[in-house]
C-alpha distance (Angstrom), angle and dihedral (degrees) to the residues before:
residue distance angle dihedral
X1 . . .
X2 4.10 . .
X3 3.75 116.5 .
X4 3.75 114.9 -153.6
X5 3.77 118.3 -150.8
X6 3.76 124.5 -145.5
X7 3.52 125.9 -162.2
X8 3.59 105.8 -169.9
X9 3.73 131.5 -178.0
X10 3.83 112.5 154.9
X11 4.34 141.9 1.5
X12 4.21 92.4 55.1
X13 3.82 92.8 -167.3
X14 4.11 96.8 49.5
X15 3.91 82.5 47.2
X16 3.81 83.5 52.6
X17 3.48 100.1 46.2
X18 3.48 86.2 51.6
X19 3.77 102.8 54.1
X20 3.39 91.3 44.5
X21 4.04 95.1 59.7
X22 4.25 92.1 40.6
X23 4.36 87.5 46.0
X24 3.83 84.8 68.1
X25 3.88 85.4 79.6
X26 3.59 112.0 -1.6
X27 4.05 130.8 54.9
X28 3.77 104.9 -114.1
X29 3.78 129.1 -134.4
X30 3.83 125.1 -170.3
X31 3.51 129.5 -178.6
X32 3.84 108.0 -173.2
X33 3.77 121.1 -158.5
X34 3.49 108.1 -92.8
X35 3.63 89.9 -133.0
X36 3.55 89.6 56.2
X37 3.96 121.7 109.8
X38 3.90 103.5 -127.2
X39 3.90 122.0 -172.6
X40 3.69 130.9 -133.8
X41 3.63 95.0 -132.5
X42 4.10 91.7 48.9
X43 4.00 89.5 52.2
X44 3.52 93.6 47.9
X45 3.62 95.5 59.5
X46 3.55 79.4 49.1
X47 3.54 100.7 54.0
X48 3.93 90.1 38.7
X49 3.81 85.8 66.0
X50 3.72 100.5 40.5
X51 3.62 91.0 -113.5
X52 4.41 99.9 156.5
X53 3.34 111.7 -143.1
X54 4.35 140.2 161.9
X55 3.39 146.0 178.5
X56 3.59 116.2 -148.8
X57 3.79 108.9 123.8
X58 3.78 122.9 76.3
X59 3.83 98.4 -141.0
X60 4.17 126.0 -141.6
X61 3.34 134.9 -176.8
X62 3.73 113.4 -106.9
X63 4.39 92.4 9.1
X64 3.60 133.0 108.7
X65 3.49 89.6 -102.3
X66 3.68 101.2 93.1
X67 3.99 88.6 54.0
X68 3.90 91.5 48.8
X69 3.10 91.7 56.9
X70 4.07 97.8 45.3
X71 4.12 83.3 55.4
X72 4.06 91.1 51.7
X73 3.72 88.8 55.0
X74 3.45 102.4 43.9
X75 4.23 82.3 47.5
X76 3.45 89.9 58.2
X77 3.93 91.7 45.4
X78 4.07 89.7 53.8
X79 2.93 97.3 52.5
X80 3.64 90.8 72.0
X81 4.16 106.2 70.1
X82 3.58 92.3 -148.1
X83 3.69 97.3 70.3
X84 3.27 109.2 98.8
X85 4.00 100.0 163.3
X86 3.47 135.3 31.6
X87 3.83 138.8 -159.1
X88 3.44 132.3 -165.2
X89 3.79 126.6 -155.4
X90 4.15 143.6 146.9
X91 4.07 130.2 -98.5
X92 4.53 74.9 -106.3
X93 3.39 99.1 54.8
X94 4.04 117.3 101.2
X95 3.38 131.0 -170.6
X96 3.99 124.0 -100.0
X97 3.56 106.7 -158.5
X98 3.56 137.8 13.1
X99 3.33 119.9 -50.2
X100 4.30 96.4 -122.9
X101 3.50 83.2 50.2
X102 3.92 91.3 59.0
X103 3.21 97.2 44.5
X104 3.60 102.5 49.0
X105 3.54 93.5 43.1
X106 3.73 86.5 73.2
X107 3.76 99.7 34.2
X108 4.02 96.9 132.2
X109 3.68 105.4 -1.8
X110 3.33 122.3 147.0
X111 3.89 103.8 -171.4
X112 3.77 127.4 99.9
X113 3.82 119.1 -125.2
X114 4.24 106.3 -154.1
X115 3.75 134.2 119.1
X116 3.00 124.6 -118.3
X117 3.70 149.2 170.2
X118 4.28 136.9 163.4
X119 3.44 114.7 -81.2
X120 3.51 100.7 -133.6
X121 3.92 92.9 51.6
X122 3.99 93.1 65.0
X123 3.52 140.2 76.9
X124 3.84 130.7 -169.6
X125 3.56 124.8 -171.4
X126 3.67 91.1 -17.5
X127 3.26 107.3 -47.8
X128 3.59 137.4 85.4
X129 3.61 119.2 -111.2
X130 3.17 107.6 -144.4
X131 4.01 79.3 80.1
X132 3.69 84.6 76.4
X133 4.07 96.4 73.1
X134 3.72 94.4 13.1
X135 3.93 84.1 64.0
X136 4.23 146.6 45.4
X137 3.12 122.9 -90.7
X138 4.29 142.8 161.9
X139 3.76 108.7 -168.2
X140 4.33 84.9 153.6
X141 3.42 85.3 65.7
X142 3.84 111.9 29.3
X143 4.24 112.7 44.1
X144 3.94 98.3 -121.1
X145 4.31 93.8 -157.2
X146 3.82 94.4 60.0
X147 3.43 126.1 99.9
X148 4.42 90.5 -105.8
X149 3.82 89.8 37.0
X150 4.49 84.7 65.5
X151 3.88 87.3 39.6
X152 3.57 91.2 48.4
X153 3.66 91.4 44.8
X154 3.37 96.2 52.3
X155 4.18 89.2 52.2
X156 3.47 94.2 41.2
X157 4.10 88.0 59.6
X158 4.03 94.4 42.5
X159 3.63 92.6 43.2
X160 4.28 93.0 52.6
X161 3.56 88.9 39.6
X162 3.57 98.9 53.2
X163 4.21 89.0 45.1
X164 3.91 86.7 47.8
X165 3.67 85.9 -124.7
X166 3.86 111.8 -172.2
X167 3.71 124.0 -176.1
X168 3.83 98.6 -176.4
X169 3.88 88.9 61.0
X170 3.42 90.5 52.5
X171 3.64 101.1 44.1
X172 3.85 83.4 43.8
X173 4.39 85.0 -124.3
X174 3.35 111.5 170.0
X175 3.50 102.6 168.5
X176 3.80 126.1 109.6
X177 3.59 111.8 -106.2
X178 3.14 119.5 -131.0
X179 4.18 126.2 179.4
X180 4.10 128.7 -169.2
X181 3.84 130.2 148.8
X182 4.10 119.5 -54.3
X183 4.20 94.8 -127.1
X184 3.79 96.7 87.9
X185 3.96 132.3 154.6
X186 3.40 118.0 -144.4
X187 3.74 142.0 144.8
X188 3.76 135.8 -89.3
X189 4.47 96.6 -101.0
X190 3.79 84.9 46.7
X191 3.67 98.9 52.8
X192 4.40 91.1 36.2
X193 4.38 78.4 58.5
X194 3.60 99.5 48.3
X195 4.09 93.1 46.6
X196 3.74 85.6 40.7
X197 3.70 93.7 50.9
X198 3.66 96.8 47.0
X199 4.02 82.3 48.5
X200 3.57 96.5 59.8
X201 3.91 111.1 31.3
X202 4.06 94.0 51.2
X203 4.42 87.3 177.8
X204 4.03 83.7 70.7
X205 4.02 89.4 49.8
X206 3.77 82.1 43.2
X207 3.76 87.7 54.1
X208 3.59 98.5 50.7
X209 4.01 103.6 42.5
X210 3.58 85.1 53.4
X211 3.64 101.9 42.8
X212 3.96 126.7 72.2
X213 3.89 121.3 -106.4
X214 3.61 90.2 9.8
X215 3.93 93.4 153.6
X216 4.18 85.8 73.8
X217 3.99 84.3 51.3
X218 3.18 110.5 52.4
X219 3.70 117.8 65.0
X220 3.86 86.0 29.6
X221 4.06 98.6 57.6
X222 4.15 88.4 37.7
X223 4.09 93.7 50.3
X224 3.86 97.3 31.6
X225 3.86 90.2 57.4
X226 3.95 99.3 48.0
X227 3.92 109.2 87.6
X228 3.99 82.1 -150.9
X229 3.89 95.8 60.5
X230 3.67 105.1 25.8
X231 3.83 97.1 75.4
X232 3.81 93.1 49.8
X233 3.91 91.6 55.4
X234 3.86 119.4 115.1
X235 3.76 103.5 -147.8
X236 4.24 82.4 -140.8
X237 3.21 135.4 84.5
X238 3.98 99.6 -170.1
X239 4.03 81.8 -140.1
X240 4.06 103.2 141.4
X241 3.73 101.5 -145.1
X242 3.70 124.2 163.1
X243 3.66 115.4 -137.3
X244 4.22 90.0 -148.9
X245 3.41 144.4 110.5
X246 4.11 102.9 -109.5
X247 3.20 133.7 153.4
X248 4.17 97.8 -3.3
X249 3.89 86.0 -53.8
X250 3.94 141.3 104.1
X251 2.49 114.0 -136.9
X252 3.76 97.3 36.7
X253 3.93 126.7 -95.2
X254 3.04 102.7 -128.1
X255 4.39 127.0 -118.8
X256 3.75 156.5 164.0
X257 3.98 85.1 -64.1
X258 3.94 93.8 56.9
X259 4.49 87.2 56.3
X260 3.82 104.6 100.5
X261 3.83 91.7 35.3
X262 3.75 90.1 57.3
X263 4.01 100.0 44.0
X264 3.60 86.2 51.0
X265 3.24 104.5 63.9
X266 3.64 152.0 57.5
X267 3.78 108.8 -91.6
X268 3.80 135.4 124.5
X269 3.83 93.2 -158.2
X270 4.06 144.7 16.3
X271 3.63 126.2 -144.1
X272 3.30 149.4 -145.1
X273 3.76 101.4 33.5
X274 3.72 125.4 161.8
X275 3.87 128.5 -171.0
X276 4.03 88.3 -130.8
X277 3.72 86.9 60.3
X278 3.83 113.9 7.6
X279 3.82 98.3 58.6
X280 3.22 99.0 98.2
X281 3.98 92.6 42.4
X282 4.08 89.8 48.4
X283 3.75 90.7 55.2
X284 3.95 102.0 48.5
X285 3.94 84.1 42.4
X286 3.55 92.9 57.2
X287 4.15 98.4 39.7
X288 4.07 81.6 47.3
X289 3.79 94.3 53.6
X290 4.22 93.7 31.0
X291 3.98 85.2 -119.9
């Protein structure tokens, strides 16, 4: 059995629609934004389908939070024995093929699908991530996307740099970080080693809930540096994302126009889709695929 894993923060009945086509095959497991507003009659179509789902994690941009709550899910998947692969995904993905087809295309695999790349070898927006463990940082407490957050960003990385500030030396980390995107598929002994890893070496949970972006980190630095796991990676997630401004979002929101580029290639799911824009896009997808 394949256990899908939903990280949801916004548009409750596209989320629902959602589930509902992926529970046909897989068990489904939703962690909603705590901040969300969820509605009775939306969780009990969930609960009348035995679709799991919780809200226990406040979720900000740039914290910890969206990686605690990717390791409460994939607790609550392990705990049943008869998951033997799990997939994680947002509330905006959508599927992009049928949902037999997904499933069986995985039906004993044993390789990981994740990007990822070193640390110190990348830079985004001008400066080098590896800043983003290596440094402090409080995105639970500060709100990173407003107009202070980027301010205090941008102090908070002169300030440490200036004091030489260095986490890993004080954490005593001597792993190589590594960083890639959080929607990852990967089988059941690879996720039990990444919880039990995080379990067991508290300075690397240390690391990430006081480091920024730390849900791209984790799973990345904890596989990458096993010689059991590393070989079995797929450097690709087969996530099509569009790195454009579309529809008042980067990256884009996906629509009608992004179709044929979709259906032609190789991808397990799309994202970002919103109802205000996707709609259109969700339904062809799903007549296309017979979801």
């Amino acid at each position: 059995m394949q256990a899908i894993l939903i990280l949801a923060h916004k548009d409750l009945p596209q989320v629902t629609k959602l589930a509902l086509i992926l529970n046909r095959r897989f068990k489904v497991y939703i962690h909603f934004d705590k901040k969300m507003v969820l509605t009775q009659a939306n969780l009990k179509i969930l609960d009348d389908n035995n679709i799991h789902h919780l809200s226990e994690v406040a979720v900000n941009w740039g914290s910890w939070s969206i990686g605690e709550a990717t390791v409460r899910l994939m607790r609550l998947a392990l705990d049943d024995p008869q998951i033997s692969y799990i997939h994680v995904i947002s509330g905006q993905d959508w599927i992009t093929q049928s949902v037999d087809k997904l499933y069986e295309r995985f039906d004993k695999d044993s390789k990981i699908y994740m990007t990822y790349e070193k640390a110190k070898d990348v830079k985004k927006s001008g400066e080098p991530i590896i800043w983003w463990q290596k440094y402090y940082f409080n995105y639970d407490q500060i709100q990173r996307r407003t107009f202070f957050g980027k301010f205090y960003h941008r102090a908070l990385l002169l300030g440490q740099t200036l004091l030489r500030v260095n986490k890993f030396k004080k954490l005593n980390i001597d792993l190589e970080i590594y960083a890639g995107a959080n929607w990852v598929d990967l089988p059941r002994d690879a996720a039990t080693y990444c919880l039990n890893y995080l379990d067991n070496h508290p300075n690397l949970q240390k690391m990430l809930q006081t480091g920024c972006f730390s849900d791209e980190f984790w799973m990345q630095t904890i596989l990458c540096n096993s010689s059991k796991f590393k070989d079995r990676i797929v450097n690709d997630h087969h996530r099509y994302i569009k790195w454009e401004k579309q529809n008042e979002s980067y990256p884009a929101i996906l629509d009608d126009r992004d179709l044929s580029t979709i259906l032609e290639g190789d991808y397990f799911f799309a994202r970002k889709l919103e109802t205000k824009y996707s709609h259109s896009l969700i339904n062809k997808l799903d007549q296309k695929n017979g979801n």
